[in-house]
Residue frames as qw, qx, qy, qz and C-alpha x, y, z in Angstrom:
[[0.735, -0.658, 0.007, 0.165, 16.91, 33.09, -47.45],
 [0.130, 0.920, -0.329, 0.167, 20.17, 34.99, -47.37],
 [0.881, 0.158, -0.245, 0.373, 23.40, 33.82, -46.54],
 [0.095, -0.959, 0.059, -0.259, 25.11, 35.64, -44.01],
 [0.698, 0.186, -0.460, 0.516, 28.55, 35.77, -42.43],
 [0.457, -0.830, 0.046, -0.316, 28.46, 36.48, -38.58],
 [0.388, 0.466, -0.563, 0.562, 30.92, 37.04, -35.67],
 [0.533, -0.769, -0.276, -0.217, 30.23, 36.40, -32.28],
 [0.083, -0.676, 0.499, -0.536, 32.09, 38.18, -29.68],
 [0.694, -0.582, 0.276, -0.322, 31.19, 36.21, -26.77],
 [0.839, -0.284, 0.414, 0.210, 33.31, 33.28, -28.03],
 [0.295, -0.548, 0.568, 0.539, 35.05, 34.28, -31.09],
 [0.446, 0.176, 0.858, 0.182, 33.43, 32.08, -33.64],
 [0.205, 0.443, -0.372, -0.789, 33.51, 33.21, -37.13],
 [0.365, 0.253, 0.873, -0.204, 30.48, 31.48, -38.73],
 [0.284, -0.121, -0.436, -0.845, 27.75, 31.58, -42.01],
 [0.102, 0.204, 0.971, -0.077, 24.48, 30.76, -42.04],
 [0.014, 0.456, 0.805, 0.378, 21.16, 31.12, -43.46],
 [0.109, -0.164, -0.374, 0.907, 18.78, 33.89, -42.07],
 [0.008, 0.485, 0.754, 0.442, 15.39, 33.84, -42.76],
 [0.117, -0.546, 0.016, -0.830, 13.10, 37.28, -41.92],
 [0.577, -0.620, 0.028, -0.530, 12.13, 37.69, -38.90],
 [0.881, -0.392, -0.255, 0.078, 14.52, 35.02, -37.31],
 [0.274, -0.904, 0.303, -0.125, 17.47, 35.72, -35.14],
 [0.791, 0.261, -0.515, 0.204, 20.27, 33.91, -35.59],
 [0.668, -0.649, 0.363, -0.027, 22.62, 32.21, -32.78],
 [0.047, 0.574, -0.816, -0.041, 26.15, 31.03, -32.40],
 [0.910, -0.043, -0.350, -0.216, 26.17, 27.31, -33.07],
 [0.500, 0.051, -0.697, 0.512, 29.13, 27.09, -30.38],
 [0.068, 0.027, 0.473, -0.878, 27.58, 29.71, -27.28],
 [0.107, -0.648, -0.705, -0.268, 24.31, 29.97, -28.81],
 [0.006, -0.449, 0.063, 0.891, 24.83, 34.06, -28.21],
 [0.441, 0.663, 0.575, 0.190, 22.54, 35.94, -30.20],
 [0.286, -0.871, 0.005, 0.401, 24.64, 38.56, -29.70],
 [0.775, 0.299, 0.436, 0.346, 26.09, 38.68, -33.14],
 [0.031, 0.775, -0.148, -0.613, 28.12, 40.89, -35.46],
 [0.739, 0.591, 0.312, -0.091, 27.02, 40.70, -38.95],
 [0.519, -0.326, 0.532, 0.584, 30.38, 40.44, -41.20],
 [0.567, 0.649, -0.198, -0.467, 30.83, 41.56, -44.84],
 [0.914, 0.112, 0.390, 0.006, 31.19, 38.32, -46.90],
 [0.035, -0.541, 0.627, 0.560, 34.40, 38.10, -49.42],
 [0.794, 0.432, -0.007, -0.429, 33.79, 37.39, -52.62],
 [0.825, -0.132, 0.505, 0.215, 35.43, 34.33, -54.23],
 [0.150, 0.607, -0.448, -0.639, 38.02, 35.38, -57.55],
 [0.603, 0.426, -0.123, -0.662, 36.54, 34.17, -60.56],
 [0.452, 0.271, -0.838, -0.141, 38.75, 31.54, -61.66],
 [0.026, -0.047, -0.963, 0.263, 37.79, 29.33, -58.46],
 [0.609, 0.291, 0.396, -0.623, 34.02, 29.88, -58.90],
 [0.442, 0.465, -0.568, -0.515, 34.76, 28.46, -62.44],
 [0.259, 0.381, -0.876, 0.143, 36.54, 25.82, -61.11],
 [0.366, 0.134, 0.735, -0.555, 34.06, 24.85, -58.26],
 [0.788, 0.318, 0.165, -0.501, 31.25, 24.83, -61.20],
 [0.643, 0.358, -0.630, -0.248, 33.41, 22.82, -63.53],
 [0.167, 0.006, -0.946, 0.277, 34.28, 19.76, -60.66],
 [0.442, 0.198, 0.559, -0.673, 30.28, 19.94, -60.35],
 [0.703, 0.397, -0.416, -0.418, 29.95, 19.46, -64.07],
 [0.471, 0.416, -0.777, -0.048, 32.22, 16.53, -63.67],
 [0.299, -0.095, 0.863, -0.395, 30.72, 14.89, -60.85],
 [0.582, 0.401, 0.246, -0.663, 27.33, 15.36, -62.68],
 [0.610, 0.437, -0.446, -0.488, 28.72, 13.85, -65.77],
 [0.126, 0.368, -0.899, 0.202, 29.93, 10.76, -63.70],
 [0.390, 0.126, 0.735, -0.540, 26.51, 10.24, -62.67],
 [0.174, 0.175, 0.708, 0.662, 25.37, 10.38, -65.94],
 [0.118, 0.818, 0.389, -0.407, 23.43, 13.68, -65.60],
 [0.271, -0.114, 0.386, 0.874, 24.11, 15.29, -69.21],
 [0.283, 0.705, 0.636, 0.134, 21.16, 15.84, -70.19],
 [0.076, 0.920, 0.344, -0.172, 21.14, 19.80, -69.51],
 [0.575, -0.467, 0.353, 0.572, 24.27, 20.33, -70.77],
 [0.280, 0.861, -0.229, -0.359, 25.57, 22.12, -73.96],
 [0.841, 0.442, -0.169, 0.263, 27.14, 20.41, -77.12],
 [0.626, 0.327, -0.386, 0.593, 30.48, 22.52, -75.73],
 [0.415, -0.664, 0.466, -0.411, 29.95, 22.48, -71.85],
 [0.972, 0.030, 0.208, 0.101, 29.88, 18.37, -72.61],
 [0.777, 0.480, -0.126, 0.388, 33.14, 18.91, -74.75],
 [0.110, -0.786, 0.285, -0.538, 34.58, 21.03, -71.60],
 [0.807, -0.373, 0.299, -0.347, 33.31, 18.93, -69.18],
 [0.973, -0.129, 0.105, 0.159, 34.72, 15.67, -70.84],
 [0.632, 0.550, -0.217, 0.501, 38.20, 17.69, -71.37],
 [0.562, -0.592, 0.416, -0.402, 38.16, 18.64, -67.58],
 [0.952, -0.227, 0.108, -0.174, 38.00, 14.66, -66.99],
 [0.896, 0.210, -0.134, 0.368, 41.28, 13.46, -68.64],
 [0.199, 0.705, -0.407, 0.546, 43.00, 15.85, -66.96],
 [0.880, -0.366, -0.005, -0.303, 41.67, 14.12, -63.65]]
């Protein structure tokens, strides 16, 4: 299931969501299906980093290291003390 970024004219509302084949999406404010399919911006590297490290670090708070790397653990707990 795709991810999709849509516009709807009928009320403005700039909106993602999911999109599985064969279904039609709708505005979740008008419920229009009257939609204009948007081109999605990409996010600049550093903050995708970022967004996966403060997921490491929530993960390590939960004590979910297991799948972790000798030095994504030594990342991960040098992320924390900056905290």
């Amino acid at each position: 299931m795709p991810l999709f970024d849509f516009h709807c004219p009928a009320c403005g509302h700039d909106f993602e969501t999911l999109v599985r084949h064969g279904d039609t999406p709708v505005c979740p404010q008008c419920q229009s299906s009257a939609l204009e399919k948007c081109v999605s911006r990409i996010s600049p590297a550093g903050k995708i980093e970022a967004i996966r490290m403060a997921h490491r670090r929530v993960a390590a708070a939960q004590g979910h290291f297991d799948h972790y790397s000798p030095s994504d653990k030594a990342k991960l707990l040098a992320g924390k003390k900056n905290i």
